[in-house]
Backbone as CSV, one residue per row, in Angstrom:
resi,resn,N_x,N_y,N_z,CA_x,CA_y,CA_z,C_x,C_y,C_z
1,UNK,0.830,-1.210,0.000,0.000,0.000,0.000,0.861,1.255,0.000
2,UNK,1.680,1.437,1.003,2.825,2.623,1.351,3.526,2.739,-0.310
3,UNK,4.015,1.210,-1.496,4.570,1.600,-2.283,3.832,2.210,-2.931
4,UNK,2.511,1.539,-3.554,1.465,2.473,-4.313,1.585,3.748,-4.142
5,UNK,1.217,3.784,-2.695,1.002,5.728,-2.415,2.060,6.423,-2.509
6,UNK,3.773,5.793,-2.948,4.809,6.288,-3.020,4.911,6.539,-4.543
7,UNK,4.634,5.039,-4.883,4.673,5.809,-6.709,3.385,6.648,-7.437
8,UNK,2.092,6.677,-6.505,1.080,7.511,-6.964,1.764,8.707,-6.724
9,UNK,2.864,9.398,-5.919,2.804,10.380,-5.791,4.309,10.686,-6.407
10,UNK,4.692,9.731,-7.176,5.773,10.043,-7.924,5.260,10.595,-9.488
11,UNK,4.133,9.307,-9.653,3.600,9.667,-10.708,3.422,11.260,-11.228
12,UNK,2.636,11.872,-10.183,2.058,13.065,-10.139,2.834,14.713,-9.988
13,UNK,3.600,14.099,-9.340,5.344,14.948,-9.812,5.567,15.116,-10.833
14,UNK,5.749,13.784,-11.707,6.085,13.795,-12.947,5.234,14.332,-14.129
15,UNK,4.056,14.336,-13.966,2.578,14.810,-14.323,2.897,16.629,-14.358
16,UNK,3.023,16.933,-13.257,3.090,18.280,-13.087,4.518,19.133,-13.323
17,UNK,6.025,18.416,-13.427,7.139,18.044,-14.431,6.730,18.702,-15.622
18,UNK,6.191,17.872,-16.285,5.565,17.701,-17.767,5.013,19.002,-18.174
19,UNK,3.557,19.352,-17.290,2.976,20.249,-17.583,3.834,21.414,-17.182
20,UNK,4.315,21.495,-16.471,5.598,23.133,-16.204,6.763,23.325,-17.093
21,UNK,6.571,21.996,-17.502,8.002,22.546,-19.103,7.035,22.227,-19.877
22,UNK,6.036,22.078,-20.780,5.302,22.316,-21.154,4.373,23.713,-21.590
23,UNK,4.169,24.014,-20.444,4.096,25.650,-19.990,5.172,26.947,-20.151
24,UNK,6.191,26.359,-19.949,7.436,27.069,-20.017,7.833,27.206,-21.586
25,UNK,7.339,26.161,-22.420,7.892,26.255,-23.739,6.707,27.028,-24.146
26,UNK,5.881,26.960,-24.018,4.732,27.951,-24.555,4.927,29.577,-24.516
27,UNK,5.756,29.858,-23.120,5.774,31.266,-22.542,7.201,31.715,-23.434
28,UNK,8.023,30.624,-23.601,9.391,30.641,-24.097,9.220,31.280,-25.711
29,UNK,7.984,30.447,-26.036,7.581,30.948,-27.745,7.275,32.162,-27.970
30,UNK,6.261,32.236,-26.850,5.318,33.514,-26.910,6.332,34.985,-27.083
31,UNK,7.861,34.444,-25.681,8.128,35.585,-25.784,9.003,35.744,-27.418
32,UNK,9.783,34.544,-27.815,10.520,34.933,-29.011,9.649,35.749,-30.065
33,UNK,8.342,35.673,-30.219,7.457,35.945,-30.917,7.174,37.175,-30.773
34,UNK,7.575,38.073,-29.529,7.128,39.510,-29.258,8.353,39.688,-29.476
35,UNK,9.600,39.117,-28.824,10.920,40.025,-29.332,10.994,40.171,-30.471
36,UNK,11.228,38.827,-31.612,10.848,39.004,-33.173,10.605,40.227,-33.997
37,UNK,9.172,40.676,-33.280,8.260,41.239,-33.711,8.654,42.952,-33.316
38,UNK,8.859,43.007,-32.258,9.870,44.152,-31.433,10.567,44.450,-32.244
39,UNK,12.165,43.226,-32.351,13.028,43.599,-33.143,12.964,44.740,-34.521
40,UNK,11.979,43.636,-35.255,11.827,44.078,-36.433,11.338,45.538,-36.570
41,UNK,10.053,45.927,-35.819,9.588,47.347,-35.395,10.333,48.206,-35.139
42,UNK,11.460,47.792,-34.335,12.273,48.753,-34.028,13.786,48.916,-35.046
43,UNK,13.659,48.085,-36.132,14.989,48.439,-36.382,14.302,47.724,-38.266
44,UNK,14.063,48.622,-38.798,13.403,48.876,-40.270,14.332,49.324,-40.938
45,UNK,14.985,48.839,-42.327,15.709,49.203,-42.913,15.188,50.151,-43.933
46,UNK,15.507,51.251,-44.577,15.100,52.379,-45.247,14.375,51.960,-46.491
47,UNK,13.208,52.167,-47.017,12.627,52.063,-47.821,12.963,52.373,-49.563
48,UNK,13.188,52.007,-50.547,13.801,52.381,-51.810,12.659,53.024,-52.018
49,UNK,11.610,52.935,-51.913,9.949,53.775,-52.316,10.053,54.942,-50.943
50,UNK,9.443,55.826,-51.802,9.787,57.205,-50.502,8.695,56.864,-49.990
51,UNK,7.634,56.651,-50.646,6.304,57.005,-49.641,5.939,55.865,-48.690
52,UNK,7.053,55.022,-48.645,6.644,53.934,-47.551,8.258,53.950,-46.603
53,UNK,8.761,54.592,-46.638,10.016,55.173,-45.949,9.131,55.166,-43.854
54,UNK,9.730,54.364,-43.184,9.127,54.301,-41.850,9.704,54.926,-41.115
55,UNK,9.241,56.004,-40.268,9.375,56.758,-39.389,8.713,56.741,-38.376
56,UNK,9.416,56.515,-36.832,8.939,56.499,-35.761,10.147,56.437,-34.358
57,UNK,9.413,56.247,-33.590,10.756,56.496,-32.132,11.647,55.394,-32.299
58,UNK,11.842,55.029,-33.069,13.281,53.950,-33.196,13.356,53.718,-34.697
59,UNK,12.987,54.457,-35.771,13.712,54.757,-36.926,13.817,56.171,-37.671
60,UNK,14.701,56.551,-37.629,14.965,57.818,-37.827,14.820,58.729,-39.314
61,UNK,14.428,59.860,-39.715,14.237,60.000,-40.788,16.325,59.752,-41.299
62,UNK,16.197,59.194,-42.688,17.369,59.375,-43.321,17.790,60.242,-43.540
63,UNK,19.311,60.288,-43.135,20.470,62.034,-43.217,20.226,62.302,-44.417
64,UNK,19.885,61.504,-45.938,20.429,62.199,-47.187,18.656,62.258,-47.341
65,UNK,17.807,62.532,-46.670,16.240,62.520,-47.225,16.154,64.342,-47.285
66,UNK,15.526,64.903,-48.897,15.128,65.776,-48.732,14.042,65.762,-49.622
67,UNK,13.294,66.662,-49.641,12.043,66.873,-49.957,11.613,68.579,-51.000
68,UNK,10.839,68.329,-52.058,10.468,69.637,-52.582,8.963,69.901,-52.019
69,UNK,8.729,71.439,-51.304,7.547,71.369,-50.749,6.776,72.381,-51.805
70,UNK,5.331,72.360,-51.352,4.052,72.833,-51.942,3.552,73.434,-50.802
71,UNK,2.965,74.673,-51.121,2.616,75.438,-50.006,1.109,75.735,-50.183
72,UNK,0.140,75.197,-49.203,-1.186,75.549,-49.262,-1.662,76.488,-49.220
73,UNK,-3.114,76.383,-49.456,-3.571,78.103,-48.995,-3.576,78.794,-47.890
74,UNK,-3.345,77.869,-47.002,-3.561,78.292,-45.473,-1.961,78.213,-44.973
75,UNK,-1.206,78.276,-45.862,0.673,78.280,-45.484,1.197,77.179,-44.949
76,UNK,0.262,76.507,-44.789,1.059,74.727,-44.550,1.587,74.201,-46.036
77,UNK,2.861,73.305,-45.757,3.472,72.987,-46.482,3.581,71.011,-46.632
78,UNK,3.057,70.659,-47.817,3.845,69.343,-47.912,4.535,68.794,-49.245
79,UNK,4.993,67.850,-49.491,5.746,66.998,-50.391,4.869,67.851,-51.071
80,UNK,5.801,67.909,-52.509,4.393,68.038,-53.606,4.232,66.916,-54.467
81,UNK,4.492,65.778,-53.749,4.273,64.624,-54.725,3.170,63.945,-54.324
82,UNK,2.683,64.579,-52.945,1.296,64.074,-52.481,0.113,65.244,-52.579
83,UNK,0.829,66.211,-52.904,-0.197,67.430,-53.282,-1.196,66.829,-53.925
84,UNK,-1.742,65.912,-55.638,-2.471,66.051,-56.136,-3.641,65.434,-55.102
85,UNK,-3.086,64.025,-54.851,-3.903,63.113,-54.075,-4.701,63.853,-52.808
86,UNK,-3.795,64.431,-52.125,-4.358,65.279,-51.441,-5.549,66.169,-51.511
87,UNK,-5.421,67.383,-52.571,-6.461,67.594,-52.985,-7.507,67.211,-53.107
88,UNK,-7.309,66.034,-54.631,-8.436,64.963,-54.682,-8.998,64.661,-53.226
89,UNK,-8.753,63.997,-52.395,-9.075,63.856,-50.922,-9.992,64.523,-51.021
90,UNK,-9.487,66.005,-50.838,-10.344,66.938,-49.644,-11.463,67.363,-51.183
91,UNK,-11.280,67.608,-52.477,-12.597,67.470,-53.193,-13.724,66.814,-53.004
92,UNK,-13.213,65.545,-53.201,-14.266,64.387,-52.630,-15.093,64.917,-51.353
93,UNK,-14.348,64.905,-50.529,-14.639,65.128,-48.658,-15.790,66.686,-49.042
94,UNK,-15.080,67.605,-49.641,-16.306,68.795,-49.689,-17.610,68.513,-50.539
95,UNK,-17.607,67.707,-51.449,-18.565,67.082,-52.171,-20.039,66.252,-51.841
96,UNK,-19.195,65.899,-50.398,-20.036,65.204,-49.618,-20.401,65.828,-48.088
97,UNK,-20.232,67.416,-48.531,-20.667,68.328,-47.226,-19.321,68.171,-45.937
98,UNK,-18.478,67.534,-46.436,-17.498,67.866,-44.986,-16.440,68.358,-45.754
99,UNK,-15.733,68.911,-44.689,-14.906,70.175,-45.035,-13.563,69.961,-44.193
100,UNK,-12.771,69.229,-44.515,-11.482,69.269,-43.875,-10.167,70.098,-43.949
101,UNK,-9.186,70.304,-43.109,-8.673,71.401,-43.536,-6.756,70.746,-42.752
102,UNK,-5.882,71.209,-43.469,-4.495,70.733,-43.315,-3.955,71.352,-41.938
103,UNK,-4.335,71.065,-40.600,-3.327,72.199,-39.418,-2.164,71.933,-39.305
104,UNK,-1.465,70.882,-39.684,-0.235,70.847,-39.728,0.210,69.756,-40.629
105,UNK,1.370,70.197,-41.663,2.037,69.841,-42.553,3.595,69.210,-42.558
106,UNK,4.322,70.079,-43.060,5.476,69.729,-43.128,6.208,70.589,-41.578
107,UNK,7.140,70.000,-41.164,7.788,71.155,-39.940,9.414,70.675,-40.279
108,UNK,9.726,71.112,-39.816,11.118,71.490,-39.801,11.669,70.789,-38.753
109,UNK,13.125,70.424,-38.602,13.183,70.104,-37.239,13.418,71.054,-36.028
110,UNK,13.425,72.064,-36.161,13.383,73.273,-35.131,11.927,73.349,-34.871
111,UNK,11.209,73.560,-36.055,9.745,73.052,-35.557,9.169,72.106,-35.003
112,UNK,9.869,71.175,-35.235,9.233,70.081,-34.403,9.757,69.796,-32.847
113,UNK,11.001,70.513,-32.428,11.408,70.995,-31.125,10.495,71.598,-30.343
114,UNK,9.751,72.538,-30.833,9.102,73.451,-30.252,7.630,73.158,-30.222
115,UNK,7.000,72.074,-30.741,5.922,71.408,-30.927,6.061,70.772,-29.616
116,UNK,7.432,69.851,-29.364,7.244,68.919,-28.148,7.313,69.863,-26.692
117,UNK,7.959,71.230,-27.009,8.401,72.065,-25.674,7.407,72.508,-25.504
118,UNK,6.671,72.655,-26.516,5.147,73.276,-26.693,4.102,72.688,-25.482
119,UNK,4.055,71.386,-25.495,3.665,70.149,-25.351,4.107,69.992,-23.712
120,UNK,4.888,70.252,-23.506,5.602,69.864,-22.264,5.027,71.069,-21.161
121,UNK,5.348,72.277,-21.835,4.916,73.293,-21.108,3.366,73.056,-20.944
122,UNK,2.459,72.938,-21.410,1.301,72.502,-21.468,0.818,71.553,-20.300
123,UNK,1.190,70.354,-20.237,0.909,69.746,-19.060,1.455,70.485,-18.132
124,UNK,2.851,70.694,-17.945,3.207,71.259,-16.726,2.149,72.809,-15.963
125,UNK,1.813,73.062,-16.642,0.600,74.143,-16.831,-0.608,73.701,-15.978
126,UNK,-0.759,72.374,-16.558,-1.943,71.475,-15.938,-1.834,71.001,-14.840
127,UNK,-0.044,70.869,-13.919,0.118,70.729,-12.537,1.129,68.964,-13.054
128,UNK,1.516,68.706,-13.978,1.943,67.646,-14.054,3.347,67.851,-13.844
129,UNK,4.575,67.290,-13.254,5.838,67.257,-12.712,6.311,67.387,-14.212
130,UNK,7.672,68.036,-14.056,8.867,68.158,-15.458,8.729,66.637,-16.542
131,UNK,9.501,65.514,-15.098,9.478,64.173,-15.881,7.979,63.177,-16.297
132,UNK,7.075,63.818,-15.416,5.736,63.316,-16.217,5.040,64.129,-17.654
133,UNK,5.582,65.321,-17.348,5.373,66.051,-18.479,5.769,65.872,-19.743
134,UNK,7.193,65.568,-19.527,7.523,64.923,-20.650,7.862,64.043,-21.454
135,UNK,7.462,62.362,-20.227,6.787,61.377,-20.821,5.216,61.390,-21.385
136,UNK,4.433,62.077,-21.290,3.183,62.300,-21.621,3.532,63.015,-22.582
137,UNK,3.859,63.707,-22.763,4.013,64.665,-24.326,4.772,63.964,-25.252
138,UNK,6.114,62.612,-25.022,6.355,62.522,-25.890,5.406,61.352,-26.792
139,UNK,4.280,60.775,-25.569,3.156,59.908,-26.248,2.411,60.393,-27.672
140,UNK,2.596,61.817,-27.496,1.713,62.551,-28.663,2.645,63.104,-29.537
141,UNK,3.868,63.663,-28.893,4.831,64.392,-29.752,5.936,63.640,-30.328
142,UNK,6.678,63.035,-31.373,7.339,62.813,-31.736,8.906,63.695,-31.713
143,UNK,10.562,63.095,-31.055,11.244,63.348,-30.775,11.871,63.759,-32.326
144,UNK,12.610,65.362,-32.143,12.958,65.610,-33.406,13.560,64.490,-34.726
145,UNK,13.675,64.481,-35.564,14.264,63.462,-36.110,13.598,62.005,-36.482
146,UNK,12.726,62.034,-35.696,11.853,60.919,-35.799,10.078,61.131,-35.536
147,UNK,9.682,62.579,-36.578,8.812,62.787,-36.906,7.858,62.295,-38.164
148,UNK,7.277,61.896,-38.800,6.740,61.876,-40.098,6.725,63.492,-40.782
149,UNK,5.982,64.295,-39.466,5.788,65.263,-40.332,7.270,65.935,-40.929
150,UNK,8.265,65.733,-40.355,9.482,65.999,-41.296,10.166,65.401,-42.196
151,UNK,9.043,64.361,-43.106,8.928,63.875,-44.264,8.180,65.101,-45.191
152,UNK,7.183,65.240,-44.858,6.475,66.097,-45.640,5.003,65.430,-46.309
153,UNK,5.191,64.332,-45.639,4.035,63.563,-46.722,2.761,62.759,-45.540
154,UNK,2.980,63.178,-44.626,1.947,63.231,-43.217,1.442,64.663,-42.876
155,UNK,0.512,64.374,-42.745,-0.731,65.960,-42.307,-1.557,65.800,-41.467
156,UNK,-1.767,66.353,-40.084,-2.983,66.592,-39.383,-3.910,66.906,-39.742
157,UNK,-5.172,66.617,-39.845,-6.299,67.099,-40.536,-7.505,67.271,-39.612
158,UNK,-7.915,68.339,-39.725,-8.965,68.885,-38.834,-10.160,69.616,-39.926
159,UNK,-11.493,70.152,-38.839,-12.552,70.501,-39.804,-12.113,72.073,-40.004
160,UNK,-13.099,72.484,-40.552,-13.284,74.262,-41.005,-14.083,74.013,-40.231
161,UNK,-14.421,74.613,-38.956,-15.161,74.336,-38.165,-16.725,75.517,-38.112
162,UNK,-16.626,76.479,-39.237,-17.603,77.310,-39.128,-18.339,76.338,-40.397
163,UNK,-17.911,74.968,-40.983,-18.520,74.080,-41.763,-19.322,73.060,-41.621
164,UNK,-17.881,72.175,-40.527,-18.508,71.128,-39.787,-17.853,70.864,-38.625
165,UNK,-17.629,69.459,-37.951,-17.101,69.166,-37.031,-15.533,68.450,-37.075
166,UNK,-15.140,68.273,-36.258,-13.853,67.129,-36.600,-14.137,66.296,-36.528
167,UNK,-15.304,66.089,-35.735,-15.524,64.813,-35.515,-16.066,63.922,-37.316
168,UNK,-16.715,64.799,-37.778,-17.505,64.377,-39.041,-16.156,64.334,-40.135
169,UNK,-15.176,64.932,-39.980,-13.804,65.335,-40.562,-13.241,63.421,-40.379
170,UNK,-13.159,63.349,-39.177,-12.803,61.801,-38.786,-13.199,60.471,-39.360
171,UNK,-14.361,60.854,-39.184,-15.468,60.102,-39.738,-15.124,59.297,-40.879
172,UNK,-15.174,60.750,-41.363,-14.804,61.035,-43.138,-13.558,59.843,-43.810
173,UNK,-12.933,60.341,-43.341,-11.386,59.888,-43.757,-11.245,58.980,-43.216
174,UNK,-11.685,58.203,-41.870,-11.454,56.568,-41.762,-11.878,55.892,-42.856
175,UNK,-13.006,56.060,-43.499,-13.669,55.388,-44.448,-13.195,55.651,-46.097
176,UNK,-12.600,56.969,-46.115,-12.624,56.881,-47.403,-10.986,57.445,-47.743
177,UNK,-10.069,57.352,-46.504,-8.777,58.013,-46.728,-7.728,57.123,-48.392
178,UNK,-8.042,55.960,-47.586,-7.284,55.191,-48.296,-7.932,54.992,-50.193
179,UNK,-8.486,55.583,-50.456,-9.084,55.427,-52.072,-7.749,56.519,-52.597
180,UNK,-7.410,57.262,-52.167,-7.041,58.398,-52.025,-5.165,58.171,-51.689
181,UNK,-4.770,57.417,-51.364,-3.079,56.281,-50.738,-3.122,56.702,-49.878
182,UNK,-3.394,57.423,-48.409,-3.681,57.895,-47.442,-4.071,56.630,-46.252
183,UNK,-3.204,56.332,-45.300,-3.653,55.572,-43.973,-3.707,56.389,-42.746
184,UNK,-4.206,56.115,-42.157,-4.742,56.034,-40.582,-3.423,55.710,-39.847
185,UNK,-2.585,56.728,-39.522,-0.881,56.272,-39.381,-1.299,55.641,-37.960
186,UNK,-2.011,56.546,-36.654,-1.660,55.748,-35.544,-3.237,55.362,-35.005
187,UNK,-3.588,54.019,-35.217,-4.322,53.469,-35.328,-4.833,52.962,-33.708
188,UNK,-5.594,52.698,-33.069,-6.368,52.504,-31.761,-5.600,51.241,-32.033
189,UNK,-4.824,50.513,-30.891,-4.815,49.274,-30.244,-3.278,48.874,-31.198
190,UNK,-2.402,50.115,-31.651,-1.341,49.594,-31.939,-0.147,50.732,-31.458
191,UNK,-0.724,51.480,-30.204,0.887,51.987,-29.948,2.033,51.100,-29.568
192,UNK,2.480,49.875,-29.005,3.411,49.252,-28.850,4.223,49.033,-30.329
193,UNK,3.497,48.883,-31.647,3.963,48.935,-32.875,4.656,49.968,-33.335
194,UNK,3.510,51.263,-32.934,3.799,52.499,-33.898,4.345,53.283,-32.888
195,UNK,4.466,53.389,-31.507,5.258,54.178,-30.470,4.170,55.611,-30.388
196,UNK,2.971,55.354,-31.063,2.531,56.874,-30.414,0.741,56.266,-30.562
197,UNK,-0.088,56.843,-29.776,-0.868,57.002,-28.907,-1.939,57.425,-30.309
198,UNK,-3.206,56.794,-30.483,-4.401,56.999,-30.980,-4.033,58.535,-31.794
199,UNK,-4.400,58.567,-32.759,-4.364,60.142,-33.267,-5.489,60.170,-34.784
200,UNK,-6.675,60.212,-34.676,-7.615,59.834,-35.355,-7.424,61.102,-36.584
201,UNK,-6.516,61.831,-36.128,-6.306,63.420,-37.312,-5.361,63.203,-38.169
202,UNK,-4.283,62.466,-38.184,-2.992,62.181,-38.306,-2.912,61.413,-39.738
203,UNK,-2.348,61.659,-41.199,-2.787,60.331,-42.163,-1.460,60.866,-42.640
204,UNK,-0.928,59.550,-43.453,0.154,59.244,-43.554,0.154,59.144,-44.620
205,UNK,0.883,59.558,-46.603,0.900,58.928,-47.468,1.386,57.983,-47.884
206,UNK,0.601,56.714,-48.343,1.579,55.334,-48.562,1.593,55.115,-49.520
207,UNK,0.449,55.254,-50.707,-0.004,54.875,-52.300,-1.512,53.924,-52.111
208,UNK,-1.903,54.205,-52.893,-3.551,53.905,-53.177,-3.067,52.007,-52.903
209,UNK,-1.925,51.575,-53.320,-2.111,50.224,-53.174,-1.877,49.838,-51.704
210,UNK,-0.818,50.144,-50.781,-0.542,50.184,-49.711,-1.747,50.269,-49.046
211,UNK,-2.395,51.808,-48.990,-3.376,52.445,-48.015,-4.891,51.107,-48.065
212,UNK,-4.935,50.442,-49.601,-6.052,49.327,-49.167,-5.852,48.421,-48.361
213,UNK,-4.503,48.146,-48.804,-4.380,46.800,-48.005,-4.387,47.259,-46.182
214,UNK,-4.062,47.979,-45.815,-3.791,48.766,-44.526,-5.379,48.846,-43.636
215,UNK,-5.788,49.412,-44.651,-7.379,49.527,-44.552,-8.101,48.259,-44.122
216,UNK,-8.297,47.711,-45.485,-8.977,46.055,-45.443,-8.295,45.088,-44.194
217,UNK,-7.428,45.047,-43.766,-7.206,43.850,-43.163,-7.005,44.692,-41.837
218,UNK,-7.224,45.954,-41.252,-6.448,46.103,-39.899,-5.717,46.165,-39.218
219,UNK,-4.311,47.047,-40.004,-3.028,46.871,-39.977,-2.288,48.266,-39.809
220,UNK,-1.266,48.077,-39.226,-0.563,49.713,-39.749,0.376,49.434,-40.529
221,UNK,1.214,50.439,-40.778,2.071,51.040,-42.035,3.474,49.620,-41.758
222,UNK,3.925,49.469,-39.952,4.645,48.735,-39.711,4.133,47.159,-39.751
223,UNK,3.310,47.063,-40.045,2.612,45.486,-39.647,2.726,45.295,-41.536
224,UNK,2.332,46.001,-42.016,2.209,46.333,-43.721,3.781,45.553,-44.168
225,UNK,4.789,46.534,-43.839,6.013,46.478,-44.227,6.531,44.995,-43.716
226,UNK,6.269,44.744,-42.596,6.695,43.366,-42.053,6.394,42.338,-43.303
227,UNK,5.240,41.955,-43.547,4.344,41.295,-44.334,5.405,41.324,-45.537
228,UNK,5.449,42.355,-46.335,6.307,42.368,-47.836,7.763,43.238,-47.204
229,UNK,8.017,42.491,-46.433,9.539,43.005,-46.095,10.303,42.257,-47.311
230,UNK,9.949,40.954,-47.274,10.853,40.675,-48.912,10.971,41.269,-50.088
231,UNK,9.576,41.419,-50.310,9.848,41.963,-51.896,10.180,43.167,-51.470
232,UNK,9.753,44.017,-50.202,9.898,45.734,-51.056,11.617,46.037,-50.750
233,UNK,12.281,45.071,-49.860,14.166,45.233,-49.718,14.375,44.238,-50.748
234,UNK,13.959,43.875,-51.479,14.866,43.042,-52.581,15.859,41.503,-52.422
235,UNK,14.611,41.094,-51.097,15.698,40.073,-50.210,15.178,38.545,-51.118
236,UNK,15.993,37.925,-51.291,15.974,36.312,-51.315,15.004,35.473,-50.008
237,UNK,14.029,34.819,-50.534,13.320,34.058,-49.879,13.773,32.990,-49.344
């Protein structure tokens, strides 16, 4: 009897053995699968296509990237290689009673310094400490150098508000940005990807083929690039 109850309880050791490396290889996968995925997010090799060129807090715009700008009516400036599309956009969008309008374009990197100090001073305003201030600002603000908008081919977009709303501005352009090569750069439920925080104003130019696929399946610009990381670097399968 005593041996039984000695090897029943050897058995059950071994049982629970099993299931804890078992368990362990699961957690072991899971994590290679987020570092992987990390890795890659964070360290994107430069795009030969400009308009899919990735910019964010761990890839930097390129030293030799420059840009010819187009200056709106309202003195914002972007690429002018997204000017037409652009337009088109906002035709469409007034056609159908909403009225969107460019608040911020291209910046500079001195401009975009002063966007985040902007930003910083702001909370601190609100009673928030130096170093909370300016972890919270850099959720929204992008660190010089690793802006989009100092591509030229990303725009904030807001309403004419003696027209309509932003909200109807929003609306707008989730649904119909991408006809247009235009994505939804920082998308609800992917800042760990994209390093910045919901921004429903924010659209990014990628090309009418890019911006569907982005669209249709629920993806951002970095989840995009992962996917055809082969073909668009020219790599061997």
């Amino acid at each position: 009897m005593a041996k039984q109850k000695k090897k029943g309880k050897w058995i059950t050791k071994l049982l629970i053995a099993v299931i804890m490396t078992y368990l362990l290889l699961i957690v072991l996968q899971l994590m290679g699968d987020v570092y992987s995925k990390l890795t890659f997010t964070h360290k994107i090799p430069i795009s030969k296509e400009w308009n899919l060129i990735v910019v964010n807090r761990w890839n930097e715009i390129p030293e030799d990237y420059s840009v010819e700008l187009v200056e709106l009516s309202n003195g914002q400036r972007v690429d002018s290689r997204i000017y037409p599309y652009l337009q088109e956009m906002f035709d469409a969008a007034r056609a159908e009673g909403v009225y969107p309008i460019v608040r911020e374009g291209y910046r500079t990197e001195e401009e975009q310094q002063e966007t985040l100090d902007e930003k910083i001073q702001a909370y601190i305003k609100e009673g928030y400490s130096r170093s909370r201030a300016e972890k919270t600002a850099k959720e929204w603000v992008a660190l010089p150098g690793t802006s989009e908008h100092q591509l030229g081919i990303a725009v904030d977009i807001n309403a004419d508000k003696s027209k309509c709303s932003n909200e109807e501005v929003y609306a707008w352009l989730a649904e119909n940005a991408y006809k247009y090569g235009f994505t939804l750069r920082y998308p609800l439920g992917k800042q760990e990807i994209t390093g910045t925080s919901y921004e429903p104003w924010h659209y990014r130019y990628v090309g009418v083929k890019a911006a569907q696929e982005i669209y249709e399946k629920g993806i951002c610009l970095e989840e995009y690039i992962d996917k055809h990381f082969t073909s668009l670097y020219n790599i061997n399968e």
